[in-house]
C-alpha positions in Angstrom: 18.7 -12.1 -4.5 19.6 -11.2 -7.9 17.3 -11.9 -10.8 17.4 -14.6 -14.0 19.8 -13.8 -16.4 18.4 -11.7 -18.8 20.1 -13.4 -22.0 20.9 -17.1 -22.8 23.5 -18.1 -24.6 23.8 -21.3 -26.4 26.7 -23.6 -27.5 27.4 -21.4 -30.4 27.7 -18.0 -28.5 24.6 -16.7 -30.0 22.1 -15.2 -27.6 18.7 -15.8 -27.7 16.0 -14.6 -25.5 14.9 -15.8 -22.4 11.3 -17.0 -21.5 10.5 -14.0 -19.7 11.6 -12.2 -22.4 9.2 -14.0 -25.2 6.2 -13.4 -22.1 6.9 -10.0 -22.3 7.6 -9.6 -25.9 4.2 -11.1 -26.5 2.5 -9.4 -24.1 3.6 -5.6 -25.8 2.6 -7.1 -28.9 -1.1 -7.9 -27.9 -1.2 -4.4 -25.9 -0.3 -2.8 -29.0 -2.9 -4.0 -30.9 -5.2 -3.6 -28.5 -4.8 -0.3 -26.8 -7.0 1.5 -28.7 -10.2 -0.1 -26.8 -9.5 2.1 -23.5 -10.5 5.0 -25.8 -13.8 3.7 -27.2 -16.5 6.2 -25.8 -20.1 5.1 -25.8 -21.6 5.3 -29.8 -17.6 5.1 -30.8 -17.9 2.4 -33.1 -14.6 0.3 -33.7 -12.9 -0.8 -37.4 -9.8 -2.0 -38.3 -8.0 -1.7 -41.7 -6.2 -3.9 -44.2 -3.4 -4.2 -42.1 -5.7 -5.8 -39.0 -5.0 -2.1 -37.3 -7.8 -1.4 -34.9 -8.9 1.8 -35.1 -11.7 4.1 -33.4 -14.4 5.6 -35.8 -15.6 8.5 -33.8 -19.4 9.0 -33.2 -20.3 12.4 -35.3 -22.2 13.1 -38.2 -21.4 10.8 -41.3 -20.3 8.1 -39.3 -22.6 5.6 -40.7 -22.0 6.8 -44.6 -17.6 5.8 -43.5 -18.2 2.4 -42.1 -20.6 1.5 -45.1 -18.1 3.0 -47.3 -15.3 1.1 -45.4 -17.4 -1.8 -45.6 -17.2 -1.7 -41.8 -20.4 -3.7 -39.8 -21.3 -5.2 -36.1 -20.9 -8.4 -37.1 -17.5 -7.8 -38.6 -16.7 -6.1 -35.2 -18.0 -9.1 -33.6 -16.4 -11.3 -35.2 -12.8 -9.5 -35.6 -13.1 -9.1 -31.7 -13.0 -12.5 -31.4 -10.2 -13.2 -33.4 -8.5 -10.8 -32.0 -9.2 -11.3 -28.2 -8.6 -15.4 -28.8 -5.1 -14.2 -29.1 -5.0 -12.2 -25.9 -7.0 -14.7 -24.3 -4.5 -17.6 -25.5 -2.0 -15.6 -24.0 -3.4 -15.1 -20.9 -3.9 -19.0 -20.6 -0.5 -20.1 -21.2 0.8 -17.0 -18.9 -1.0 -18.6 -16.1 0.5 -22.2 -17.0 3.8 -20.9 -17.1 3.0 -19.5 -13.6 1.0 -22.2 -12.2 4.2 -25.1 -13.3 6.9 -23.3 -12.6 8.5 -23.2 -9.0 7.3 -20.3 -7.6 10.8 -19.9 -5.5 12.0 -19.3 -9.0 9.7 -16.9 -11.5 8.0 -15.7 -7.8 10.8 -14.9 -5.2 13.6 -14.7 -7.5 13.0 -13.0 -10.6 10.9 -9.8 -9.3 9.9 -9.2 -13.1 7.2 -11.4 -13.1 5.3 -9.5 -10.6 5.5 -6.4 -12.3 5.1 -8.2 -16.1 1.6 -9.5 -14.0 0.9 -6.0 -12.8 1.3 -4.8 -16.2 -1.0 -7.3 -17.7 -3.5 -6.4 -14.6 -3.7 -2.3 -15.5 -3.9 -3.3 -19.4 -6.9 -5.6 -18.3 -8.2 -2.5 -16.1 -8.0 -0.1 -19.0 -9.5 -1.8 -21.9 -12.6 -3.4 -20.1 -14.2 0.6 -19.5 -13.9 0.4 -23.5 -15.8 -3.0 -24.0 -18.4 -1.8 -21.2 -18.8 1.2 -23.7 -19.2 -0.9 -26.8 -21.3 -3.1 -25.1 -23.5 0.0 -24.6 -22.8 1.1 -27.9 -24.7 -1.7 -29.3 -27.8 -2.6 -26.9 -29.6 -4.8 -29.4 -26.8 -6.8 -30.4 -26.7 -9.8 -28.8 -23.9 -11.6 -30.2 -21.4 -8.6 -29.3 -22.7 -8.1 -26.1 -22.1 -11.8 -25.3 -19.0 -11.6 -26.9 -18.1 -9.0 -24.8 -19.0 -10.3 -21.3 -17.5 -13.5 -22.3 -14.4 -11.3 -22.9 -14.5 -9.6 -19.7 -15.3 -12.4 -17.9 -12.6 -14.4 -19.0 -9.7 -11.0 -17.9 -11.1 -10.5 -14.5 -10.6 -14.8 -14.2 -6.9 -14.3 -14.8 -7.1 -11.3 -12.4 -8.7 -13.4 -9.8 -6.6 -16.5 -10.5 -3.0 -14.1 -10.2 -4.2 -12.3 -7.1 -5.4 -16.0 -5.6 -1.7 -17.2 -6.4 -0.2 -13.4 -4.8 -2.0 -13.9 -1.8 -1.0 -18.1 -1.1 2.7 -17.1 -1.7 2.2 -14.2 0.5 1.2 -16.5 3.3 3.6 -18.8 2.9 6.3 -16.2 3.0 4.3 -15.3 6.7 3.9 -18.8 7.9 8.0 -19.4 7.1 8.5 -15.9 8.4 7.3 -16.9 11.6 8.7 -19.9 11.4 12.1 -18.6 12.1 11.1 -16.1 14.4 11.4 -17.8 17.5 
């Protein structure tokens, strides 16, 4: 079967995008911004600029000296981790409503995007919680980011167990209609 159209059009002939489009839109937006964490090596320490651009600041000598001259600290880190990750994690949540209330004959079976958009979202998960693991060790008497941070991870490899749950019941189902008809 073919996919969802890819564009909408309303009354007055001007497209606009589709849901999918808007999930996926969203979802390079957040990876953008948050790539840079599958990078972060153990005493990498992380900053972001004046434009809210993460960046890594690179363990080697002076690297204390930059973030006090950049007026860069763990508990900024902390906190501008959890502003930022709210976001992904906001995201995350209404992915999985979307999922979870739509037929899943239509966003499962018929559009194929989905599934990939999910596997997507799955890898970017994979790749950026090394990095956390790594600031987490980064910072061993810092409670409040290590919390932070196993809150975060905890809360991706949810949505990872929550997708694969829903994978796995529409894979049976497609078995038990399967055999079904097989007779």
């Amino acid at each position: 079967m073919s996919s969802l159209p890819s564009e909408s059009v309303d009354i007055n002939g001007e497209e606009f995008p589709t849901i999918y489009e808007c999930h996926e839109k969203d979802f390079y937006r957040i990876r953008e911004k948050l790539s840079v964490i599958k990078d972060l090596n153990i005493n990498d320490k992380l900053g972001y600029d004046e434009n809210d651009v993460l960046y890594i600041d690179k363990y080697q000598w002076g690297q204390y000296f930059r973030r006090v001259w950049y007026g860069q600290s763990r508990q900024k880190t902390e906190k501008y981790l959890n502003r930022i990750f709210i976001e992904f994690m906001q995201y995350l949540d209404n992915y999985l409503k979307f999922l979870d209330n739509t037929p899943h004959f239509i966003v499962k079976t018929l559009d194929k995007r989905y599934k990939t958009l999910t596997g997507k979202i799955c890898k970017f998960i994979n790749d950026i919680i090394v990095g956390l693991y790594n600031l987490k060790k980064t910072y061993p008497e810092f409670k409040e980011l290590k919390c932070r941070v196993d809150s975060i991870i905890m809360t991706m490899v949810d949505f990872k167990d929550k997708v694969k749950r829903s994978e796995d019941l529409i894979r049976a189902e497609n078995i038990i209609h399967e055999r079904a008809l097989s007779f």
